[in-house]
C-alpha positions in Angstrom: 96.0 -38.1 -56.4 92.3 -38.6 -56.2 93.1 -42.0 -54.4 95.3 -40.8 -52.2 94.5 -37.7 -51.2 98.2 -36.7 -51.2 99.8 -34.8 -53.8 103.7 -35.0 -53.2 104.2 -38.4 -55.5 102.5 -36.5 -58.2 104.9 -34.0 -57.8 107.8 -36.4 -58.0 106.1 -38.0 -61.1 105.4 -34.8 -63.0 109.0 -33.5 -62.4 110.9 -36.5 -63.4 108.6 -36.9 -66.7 109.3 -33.4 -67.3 113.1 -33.3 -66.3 113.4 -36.3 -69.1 111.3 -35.2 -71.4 113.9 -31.8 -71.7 116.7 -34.1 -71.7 115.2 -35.9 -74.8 114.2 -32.1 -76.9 118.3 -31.8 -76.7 118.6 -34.8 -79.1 116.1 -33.7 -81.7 117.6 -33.1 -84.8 116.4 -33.1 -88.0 116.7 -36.5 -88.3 114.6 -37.8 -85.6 111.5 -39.7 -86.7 108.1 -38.5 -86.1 106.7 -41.2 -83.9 110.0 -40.4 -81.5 109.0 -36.8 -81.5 105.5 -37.6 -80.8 106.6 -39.7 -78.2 108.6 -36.9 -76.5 105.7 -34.2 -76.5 103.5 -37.1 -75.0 105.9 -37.2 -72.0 106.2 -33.2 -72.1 102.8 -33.1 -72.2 102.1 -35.7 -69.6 105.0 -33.8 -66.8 103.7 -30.3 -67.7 99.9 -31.4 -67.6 100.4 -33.3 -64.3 102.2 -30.4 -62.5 99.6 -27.5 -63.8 96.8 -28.3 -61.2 98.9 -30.5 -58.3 101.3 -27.4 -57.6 98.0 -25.3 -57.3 96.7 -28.4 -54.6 99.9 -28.4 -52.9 99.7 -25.1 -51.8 96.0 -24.6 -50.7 96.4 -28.0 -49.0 99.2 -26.4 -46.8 96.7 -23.1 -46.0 94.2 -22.8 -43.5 90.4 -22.1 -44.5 91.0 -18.2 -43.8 93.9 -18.0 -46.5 92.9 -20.8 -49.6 91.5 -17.9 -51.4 94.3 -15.8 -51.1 97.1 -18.2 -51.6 95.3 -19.5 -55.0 95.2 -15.3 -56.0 98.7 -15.4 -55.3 100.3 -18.3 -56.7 98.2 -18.0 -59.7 99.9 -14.5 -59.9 103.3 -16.2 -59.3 102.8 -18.8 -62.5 101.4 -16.3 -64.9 104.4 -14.1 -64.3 106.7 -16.9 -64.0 105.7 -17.2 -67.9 105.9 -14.2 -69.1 109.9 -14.6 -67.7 110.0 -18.2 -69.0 108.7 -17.4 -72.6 111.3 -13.9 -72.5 114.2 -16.2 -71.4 113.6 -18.9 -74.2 113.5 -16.7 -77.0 116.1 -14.8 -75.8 118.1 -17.6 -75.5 116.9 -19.0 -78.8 117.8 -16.0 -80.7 121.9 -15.9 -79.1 122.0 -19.1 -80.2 121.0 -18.6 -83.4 123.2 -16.0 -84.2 126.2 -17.8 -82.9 125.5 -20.5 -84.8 125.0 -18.4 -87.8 128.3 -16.5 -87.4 129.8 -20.4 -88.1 128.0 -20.8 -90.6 128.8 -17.7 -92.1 133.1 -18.4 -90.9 132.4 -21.6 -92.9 130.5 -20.2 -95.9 128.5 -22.6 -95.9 125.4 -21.1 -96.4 124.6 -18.1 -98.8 124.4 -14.4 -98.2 120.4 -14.1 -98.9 119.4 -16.9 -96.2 121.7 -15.0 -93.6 118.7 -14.4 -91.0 119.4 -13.1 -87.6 117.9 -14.5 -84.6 115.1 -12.1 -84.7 113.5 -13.2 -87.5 114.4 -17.2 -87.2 110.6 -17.8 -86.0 109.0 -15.9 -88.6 111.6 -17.7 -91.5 110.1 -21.3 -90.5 107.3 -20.5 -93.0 109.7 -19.4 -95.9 111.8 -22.6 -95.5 109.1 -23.9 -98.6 110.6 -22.0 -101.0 114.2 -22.5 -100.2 116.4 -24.6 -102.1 116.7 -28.4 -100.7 120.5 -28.0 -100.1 120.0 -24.8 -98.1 116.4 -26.0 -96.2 118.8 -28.5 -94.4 121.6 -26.7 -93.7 118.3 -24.1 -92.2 116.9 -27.1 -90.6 120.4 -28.0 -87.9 120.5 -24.2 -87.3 116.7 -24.5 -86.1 117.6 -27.8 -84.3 121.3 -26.9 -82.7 119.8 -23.6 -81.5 116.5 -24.6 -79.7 119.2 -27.0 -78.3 120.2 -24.0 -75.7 116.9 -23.6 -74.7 116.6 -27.2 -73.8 119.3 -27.3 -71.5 118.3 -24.5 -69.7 115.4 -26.3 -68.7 116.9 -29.4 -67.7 118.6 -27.7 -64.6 115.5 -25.9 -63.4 113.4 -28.8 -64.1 115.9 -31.0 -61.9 116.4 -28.2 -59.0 112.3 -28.6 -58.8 112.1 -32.1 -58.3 115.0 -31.8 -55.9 112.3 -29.3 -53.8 109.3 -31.2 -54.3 111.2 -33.6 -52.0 111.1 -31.7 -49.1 107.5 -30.3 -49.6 105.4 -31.7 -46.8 102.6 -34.1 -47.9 99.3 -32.3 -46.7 96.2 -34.3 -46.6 93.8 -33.0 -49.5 90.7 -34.7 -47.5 89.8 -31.8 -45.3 86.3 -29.9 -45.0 86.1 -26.4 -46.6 84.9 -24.1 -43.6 85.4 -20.8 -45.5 83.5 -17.6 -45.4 82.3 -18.4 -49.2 80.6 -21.0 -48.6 76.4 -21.6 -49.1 74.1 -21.1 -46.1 72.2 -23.6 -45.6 68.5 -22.6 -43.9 66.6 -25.5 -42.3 62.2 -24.6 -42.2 60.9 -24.3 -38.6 58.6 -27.0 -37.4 55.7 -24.6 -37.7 56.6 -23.7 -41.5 56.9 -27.5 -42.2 53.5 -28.0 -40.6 52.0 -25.5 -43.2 54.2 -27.2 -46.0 52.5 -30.3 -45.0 48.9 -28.8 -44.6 48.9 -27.1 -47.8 49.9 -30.3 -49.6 47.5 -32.7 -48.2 44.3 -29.8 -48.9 45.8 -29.7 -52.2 45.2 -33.2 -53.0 42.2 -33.8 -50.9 40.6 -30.8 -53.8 
């Protein structure tokens, strides 16, 4: 972007990496090998990190000098709120799939009375799973991996339904002077005061 000057092909990069990179966190499963994990939070990490400043360029691009301060106030409002409802909405969802998941479990009897956990307490369990017995850690381990699943595919829409926008977002030029009202004054000396400036120098090193 630097290069360019133009934002919107980082837009389309950072959506597609993070569009697949939430199509890829539906196939984890205990059984996935760590360097493909690491893999997929590189490409998470690469989508999210590329979005979190460009969106913020795209729109003070599109503003004149009189609103840039304003529309950064405000979209900055926007994403910290749009947070709030994103971590809400995960666990949320985390948590009804948990408990579905469970009931099978429990229909099944496949896993014991004491490591029946609701969905409230499934993140706080993760550091118990040490002292559970092998048999049961794994059974423990596809209820983790089946119900972050849901969360997953709820991203993948909103993820895709972005990059669906970003193509119709107008590609601003990010070369433009700042001529805001913050801005530093710049105060040029008089050709009297430079005279002095001068004067004072030269009887300086003439003592």
């Amino acid at each position: 972007m630097s290069l360019t000057l133009r934002f919107r092909t980082t837009l389309w990069i950072g959506w597609i990496a993070t569009a697949i990179s939430c199509v890829l966190f539906i196939m984890l499963s205990p059984e996935t090998t760590t360097a493909m994990r690491t893999g997929y939070f590189i490409l998470m990490g690469l989508g999210t990190g590329i979005l979190f400043p460009s969106l913020q360029f795209c729109v003070q691009a599109s503003q004149t000098d009189e609103n840039v301060a304003i529309a950064s106030s405000t979209f900055v409002f926007i994403r910290s709120l749009g947070q709030t409802f994103g971590v809400a909405l995960g666990g949320a969802i985390f948590q009804n799939q948990w408990d579905k998941n469970l009931a099978s479990l429990i229909e099944e009897n496949a896993i014991p009375l004491a490591f029946q956990i609701n969905g409230r307490q499934a993140d706080s369990a993760v550091l118990l799973l040490k002292n559970v017995p092998p048999a049961i850690v794994s059974i423990l381990k596809e209820l983790y991996s089946k119900s972050l699943r849901g969360v997953w595919m709820f991203f993948v829409p909103l993820a895709g339904v972005s990059f669906i926008l970003s193509l119709f977002a107008k590609n601003y030029s990010l070369d433009k002077a700042l001529n805001s009202k913050q801005a530093f004054e710049e105060k040029k000396a008089s050709s009297e005061e430079d005279f002095e400036i001068r004067t004072c120098d030269s009887l300086g090193t003439g003592g």
